[in-house]
N, C-alpha and C positions, 0 to 999 in steps of 0.2 A: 504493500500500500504506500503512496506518495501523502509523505506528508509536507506541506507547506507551512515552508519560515522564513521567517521576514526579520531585518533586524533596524532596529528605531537608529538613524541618523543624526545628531545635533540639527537643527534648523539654521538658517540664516540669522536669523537675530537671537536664537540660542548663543551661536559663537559671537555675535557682535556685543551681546553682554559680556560674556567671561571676556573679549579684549580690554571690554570698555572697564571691567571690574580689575585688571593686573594692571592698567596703564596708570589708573588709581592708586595703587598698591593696597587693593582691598581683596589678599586671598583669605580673609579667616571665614568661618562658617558663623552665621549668627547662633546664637543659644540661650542658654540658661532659662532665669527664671523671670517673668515680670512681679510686681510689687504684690500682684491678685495671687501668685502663686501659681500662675496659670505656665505653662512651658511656650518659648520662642522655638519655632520649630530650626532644627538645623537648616542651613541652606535658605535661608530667608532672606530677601532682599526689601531694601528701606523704601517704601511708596514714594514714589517721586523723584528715585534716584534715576541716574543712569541708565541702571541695568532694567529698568521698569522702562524706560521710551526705547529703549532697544529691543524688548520684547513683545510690546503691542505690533499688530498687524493690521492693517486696513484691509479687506476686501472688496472686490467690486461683484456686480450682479450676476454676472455670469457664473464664478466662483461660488457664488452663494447657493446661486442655484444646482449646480456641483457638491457641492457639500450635503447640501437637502436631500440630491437623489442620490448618494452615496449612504447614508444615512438610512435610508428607506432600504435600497438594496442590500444592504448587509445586514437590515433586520429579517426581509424574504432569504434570504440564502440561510441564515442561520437559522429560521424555522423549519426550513425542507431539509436541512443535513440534521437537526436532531430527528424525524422523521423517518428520514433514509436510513439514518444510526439503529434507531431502535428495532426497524424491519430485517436489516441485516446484520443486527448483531455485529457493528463495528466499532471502533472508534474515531470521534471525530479529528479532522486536521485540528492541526495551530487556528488557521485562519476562521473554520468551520467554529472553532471553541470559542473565536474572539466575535466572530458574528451569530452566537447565539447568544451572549450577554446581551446585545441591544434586544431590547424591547420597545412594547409600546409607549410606556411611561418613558425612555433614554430617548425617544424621539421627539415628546414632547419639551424635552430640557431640550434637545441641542436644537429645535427649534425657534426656543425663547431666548435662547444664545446668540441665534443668528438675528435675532431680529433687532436685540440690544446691541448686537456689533454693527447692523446699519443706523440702527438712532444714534448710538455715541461715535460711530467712525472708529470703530477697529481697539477702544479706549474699554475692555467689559473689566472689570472685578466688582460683579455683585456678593450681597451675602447669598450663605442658601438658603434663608428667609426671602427673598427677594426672587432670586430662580422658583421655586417652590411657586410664588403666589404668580408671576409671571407665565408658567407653565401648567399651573392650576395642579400641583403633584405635592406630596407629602413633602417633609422635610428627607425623610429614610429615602426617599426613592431616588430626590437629587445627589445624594450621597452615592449612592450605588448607579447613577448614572452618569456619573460625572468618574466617577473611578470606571466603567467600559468605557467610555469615551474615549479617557487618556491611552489605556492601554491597548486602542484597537488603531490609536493614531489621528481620531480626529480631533482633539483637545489638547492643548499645550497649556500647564498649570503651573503656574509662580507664585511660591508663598512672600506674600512679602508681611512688615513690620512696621509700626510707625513708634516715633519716640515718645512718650512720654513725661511727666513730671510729678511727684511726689515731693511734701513739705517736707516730709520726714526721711525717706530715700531717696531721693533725689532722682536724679535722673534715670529711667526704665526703658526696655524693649519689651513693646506690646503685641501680641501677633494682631492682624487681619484681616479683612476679605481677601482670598487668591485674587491674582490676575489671570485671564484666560484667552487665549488668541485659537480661534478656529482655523484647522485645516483640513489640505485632503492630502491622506497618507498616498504614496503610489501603491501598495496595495488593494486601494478601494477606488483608485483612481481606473487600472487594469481591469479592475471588475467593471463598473458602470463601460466601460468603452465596448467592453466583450460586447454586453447588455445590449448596446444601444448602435451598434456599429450596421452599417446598414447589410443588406445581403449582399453575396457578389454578385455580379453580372453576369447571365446567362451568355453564354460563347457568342452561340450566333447572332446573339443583342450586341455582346462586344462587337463582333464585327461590323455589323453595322452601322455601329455608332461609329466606329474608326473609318468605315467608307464615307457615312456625309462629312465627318471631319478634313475627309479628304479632298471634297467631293467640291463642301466650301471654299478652303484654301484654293483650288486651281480656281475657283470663279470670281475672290479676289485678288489672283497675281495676273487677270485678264483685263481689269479696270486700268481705268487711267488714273494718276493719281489727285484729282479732283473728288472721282466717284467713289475711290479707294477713303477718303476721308471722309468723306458724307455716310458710306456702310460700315466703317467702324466705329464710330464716332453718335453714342445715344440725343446727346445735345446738339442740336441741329445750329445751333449758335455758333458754339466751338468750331465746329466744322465749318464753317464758314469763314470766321476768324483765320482760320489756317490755311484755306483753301485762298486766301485775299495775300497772304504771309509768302504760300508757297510762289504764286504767280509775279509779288513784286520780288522775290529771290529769282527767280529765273528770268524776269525781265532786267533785272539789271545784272546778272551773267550773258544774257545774250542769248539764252536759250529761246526764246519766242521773238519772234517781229514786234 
């Protein structure tokens, strides 16, 4: 049996943080304790730093739209391989295990995802108070959908921290909201294209189509080229403009009377 694995790559503004974090001279890990007693998580970056505009993402509509039916397909995929699984007594791929995490509720979060990444421009760190009500889903669910997300490659998650102040202790490291930049892994990218690629060409279609192609070409290398610009040319203006361009070039070569 083939099993498929994929291995996660730093992103672009992954590595553009960690430059922008040693040119700093900021390699320690954040940690400890805030003043609530509450833990900074390791590896937390400060809201507003650096490493935090390095790490947002803009998307545009096409992308989004990408994202959405990647999303969708890899929750249909992982429903038909736990299916296929339990009929043939198999086990599932890597990829088959990471598209049966998604569910209905995972698609409701990374839709309320995508939606806060076109209202804010690419800028998301909500709480999961705010994903939850935005996606109309529990707190538990955005928990557990937001961990398939990451590990199937459509979410990218940054803890960050902010400072605080205390009369008594002074100065503190508080955690807060993740930062979250959507993507589309090339895993799910491969799938949706399979998905949606159109059929091939039936032969004797192909050739036909190669004969009017052909067929065309000799009956504009037959034009003169006045008519040659008026048939390739959609704006009738344009051509015209050129076709006034071409004849005072050749009149003042000498090529016409």
């Amino acid at each position: 049996m083939l099993t498929l694995t994929h291995t996660t790559l730093p992103s672009i503004g992954d590595l553009a943080a960690q430059l922008l974090g040693r040119a700093r001279g900021d390699v320690r890990q954040r940690g400890g304790l805030h003043v609530t007693k509450q833990p900074v998580h390791g590896g937390s970056k400060e809201a507003g730093s650096y490493h935090e505009e390095a790490f947002f993402g803009k998307l545009d509509d096409t992308m989004r739209r990408a994202c959405r039916r990647a999303v969708k397909e890899a929750f249909e995929k992982g429903r038909k391989a736990l299916v296929e699984a339990r009929r043939l007594r198999r086990e599932l791929t890597r990829l088959e295990a990471l598209c049966a995490r998604i569910t209905a509720g995972t698609i409701r979060v990374y839709e309320a995802l995508l939606r806060m990444e076109k209202r804010f421009r690419g800028r998301v760190f909500p709480s999961y108070e705010l994903i939850a009500e935005w996606a109309v889903v529990s707190r538990s669910t955005v928990h557990r959908a937001l961990e398939a997300l990451e590990e199937i490659g459509l979410l990218a998650r940054l803890r960050r921290y902010v400072q605080t102040k205390d009369k008594k202790v002074g100065a503190r490291s508080e955690q807060t909201s993740n930062a979250y930049r959507l993507e589309l892994p090339a895993i799910l990218r491969d799938l949706i294209e399979r998905r949606f690629r159109p059929a091939p060409m039936a032969q004797d279609e192909a050739q036909r189509h190669h004969e009017r192609l052909a067929d065309h070409a000799d009956m504009l290398s037959k034009l003169s080229k006045a008519d040659y610009l008026r048939a390739t040319h959609s704006d009738p203006e344009t051509a015209r403009v050129l076709i006034r361009l071409l004849e005072g070039i050749e009149k003042r070569d000498g090529l016409v009377a």
